[in-house]
C-alpha positions as CSV (number, residue, x, y, z in Angstrom):
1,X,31.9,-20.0,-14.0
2,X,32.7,-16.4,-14.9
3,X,29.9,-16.8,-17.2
4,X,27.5,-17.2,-14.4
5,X,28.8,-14.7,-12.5
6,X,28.7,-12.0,-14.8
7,X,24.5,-13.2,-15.8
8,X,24.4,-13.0,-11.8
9,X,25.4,-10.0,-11.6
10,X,23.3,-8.5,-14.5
11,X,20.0,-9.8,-13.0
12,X,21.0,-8.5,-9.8
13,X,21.5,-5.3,-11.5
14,X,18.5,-5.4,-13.4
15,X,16.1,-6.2,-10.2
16,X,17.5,-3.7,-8.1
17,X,16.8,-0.5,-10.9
18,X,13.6,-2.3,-11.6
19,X,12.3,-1.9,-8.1
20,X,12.0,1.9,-7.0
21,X,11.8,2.3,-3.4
22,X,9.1,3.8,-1.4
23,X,8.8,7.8,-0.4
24,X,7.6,8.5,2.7
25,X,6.2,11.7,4.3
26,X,5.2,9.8,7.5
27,X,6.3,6.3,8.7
28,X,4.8,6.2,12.3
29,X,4.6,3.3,14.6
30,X,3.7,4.0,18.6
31,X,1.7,2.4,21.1
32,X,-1.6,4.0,19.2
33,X,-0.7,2.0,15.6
34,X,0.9,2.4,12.7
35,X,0.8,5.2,10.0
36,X,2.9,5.4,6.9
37,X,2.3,7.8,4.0
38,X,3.6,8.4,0.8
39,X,5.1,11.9,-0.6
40,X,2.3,14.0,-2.7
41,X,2.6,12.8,-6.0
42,X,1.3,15.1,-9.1
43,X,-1.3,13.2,-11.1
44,X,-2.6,16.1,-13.3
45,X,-1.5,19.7,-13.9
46,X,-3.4,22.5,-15.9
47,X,-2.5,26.0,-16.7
48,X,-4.7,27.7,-18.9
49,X,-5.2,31.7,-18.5
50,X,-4.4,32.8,-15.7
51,X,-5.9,29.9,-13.4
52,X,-4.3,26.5,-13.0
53,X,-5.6,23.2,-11.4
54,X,-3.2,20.7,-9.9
55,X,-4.4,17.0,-8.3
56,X,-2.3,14.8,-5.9
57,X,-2.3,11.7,-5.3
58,X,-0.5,9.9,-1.9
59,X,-0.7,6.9,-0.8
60,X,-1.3,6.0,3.3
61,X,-1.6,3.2,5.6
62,X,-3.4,3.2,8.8
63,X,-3.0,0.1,11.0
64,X,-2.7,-1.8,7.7
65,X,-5.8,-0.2,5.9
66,X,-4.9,1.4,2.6
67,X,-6.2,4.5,1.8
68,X,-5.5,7.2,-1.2
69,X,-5.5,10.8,0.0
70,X,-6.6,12.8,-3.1
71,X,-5.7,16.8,-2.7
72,X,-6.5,19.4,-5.3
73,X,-5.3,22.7,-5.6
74,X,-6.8,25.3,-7.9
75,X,-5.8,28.6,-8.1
76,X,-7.2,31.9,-10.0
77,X,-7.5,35.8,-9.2
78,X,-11.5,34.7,-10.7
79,X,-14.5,33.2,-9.2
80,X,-13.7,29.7,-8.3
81,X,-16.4,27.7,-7.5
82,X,-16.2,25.0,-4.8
83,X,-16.5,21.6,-5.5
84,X,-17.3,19.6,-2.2
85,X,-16.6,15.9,-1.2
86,X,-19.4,13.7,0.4
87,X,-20.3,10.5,1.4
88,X,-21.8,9.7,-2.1
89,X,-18.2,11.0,-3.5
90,X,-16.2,8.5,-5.7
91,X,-12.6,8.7,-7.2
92,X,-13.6,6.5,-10.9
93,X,-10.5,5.2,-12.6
94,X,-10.6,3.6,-16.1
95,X,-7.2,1.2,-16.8
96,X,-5.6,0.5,-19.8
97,X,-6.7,-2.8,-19.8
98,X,-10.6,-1.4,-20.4
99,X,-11.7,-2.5,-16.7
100,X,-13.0,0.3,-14.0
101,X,-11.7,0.6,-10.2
102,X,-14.3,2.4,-8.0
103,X,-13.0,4.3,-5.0
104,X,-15.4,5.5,-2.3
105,X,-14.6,8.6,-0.4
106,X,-15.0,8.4,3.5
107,X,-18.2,9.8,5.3
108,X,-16.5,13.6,5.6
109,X,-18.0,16.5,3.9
110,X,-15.2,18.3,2.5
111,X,-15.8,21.7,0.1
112,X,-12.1,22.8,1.1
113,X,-10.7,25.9,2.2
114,X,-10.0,29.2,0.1
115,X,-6.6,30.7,0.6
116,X,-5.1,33.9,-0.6
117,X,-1.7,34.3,-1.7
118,X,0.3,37.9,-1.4
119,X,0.2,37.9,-5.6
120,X,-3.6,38.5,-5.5
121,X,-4.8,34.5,-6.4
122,X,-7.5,32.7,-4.3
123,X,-6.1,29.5,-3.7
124,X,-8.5,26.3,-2.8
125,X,-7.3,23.3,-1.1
126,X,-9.3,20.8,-1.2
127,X,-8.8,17.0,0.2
128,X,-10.8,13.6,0.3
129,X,-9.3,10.0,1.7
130,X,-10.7,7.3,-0.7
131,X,-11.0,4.0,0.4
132,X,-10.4,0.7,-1.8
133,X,-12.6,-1.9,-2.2
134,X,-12.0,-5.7,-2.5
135,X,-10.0,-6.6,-5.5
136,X,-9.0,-2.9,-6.7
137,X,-5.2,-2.7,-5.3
138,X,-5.2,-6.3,-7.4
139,X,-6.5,-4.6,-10.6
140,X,-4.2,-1.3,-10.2
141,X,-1.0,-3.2,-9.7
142,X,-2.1,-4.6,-13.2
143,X,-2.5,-1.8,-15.5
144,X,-1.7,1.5,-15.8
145,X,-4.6,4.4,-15.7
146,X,-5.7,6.0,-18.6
147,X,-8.6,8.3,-17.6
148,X,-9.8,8.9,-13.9
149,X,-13.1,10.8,-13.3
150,X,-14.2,12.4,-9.7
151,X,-17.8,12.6,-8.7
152,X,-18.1,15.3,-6.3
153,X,-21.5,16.9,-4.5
154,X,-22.4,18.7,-7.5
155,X,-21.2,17.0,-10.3
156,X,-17.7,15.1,-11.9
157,X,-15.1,16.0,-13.5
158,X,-12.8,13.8,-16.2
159,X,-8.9,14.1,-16.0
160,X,-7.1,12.1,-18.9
161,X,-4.2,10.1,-17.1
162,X,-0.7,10.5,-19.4
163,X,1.7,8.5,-19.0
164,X,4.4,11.1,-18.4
165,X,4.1,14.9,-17.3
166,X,6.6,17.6,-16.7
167,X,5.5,19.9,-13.8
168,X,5.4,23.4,-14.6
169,X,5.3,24.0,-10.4
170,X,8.4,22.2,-10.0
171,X,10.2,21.2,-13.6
172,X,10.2,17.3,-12.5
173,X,9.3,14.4,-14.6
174,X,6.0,12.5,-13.3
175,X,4.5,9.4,-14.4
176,X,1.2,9.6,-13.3
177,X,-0.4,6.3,-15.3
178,X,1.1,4.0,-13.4
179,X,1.7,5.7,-10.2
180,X,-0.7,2.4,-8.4
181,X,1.6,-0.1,-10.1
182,X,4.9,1.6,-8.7
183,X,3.1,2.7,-5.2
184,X,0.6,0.5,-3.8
185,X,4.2,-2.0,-2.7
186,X,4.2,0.7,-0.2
187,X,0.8,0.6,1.9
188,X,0.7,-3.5,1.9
C-alpha cells in the first residue's frame, strides 16, 4: 500500500512539472466574444554590428479561431530597408520530423512603422497575424521546428530555429523549437 502511494505520488509529481501552464497577455470574454493571447515569446535574436533583429512569436484566440501574431523588431542607426506583409505573405516552418507547415498571413498590408529611440537607432516594428490551416496545429504539436522561413512582398528570409537561446535583451532562457508543442494547449 505505501508502495502505491509513494508511485502515486511520483506520477502526480511528474505530470504536474511536465505540463507548463499557459501565459496570457489578454484573456477577454464579453458580450462581443472571446479573446485570449499569449505573452510575446522570442523565437530568434541577432546582434551583429551595431544592428540587431529580434522575431516574436504569440499565440491568440479569437472566438475559438487560432491565430499566430508574428512581430519583428529590427533596429540599426543604418538604412533599414522595409520588409512589408501581404496577402500573398507566408510564415514557412520546416519540423524536425522533415514535414513543412504553411501559414498564410491575413489580407493586411503591413510594411511596419519606423521608430526612433533617444540613443540615435531607427527602430522598425513590424507585425502580421498568420492563420493555420487544416491539420498544421496537428503537425506542430508533433515536432519541434528546426528552420522557419518568411515570405514577405519582396522576398524571404530563413531563420534557423535552436532549440534553446539566451536573450541578450532580457538574459532569459527561450526554447524557441518547440514553442507550438508547449503553446498551442493554449488557443484550443
Amino acid at each position: 500500500m505505501k508502495q502505491l502511494l509513494s508511485l502515486t505520488f511520483l506520477f502526480l509529481t511528474l505530470q504536474l512539472t511536465a505540463q507548463k501552464g499557459c501565459d496570457y497577455s489578454s484573456n477577454v470574454t464579453d458580450s462581443i466574444g472571446t479573446y485570449k493571447s499569449t505573452r510575446d515569446y522570442i523565437i530568434s535574436e541577432k546582434h551583429f554590428g551595431g544592428t540587431a533583429s529580434y522575431v516574436f512569436f504569440s499565440l491568440a484566440s479569437t472566438d475559438g479561431m487560432p491565430t499566430l501574431n508574428l512581430q519583428l523588431i529590427n533596429k540599426s542607426k543604418d538604412f533599414m530597408t522595409a520588409n512589408c506583409f501581404d496577402k500573398n505573405s507566408r510564415l514557412i516552418l520546416q519540423l524536425a520530423n522533415g514535414k513543412i507547415v504553411t501559414l498564410y498571413h491575413m489580407d493586411q498590408e503591413n510594411c511596419g512603422t519606423l521608430i526612433r529611440d533617444d540613443k540615435g537607432f531607427d527602430n522598425r516594428v513590424t507585425v502580421g497575424i498568420f492563420m493555420f490551416i487544416k491539420g498544421s496545429i496537428e503537425e506542430l504539436k508533433k515536432s519541434p521546428v528546426s528552420v522557419m522561413r518568411i515570405k514577405y512582398l519582396t522576398g524571404s528570409e530563413d531563420y534557423v530555429i535552436r532549440h534553446e537561446l539566451t536573450s541578450e535583451m532580457d538574459g532569459k532562457k527561450y526554447e524557441p523549437d518547440t514553442y507550438f508543442m508547449n503553446n498551442l494547449k493554449c488557443v484550443e
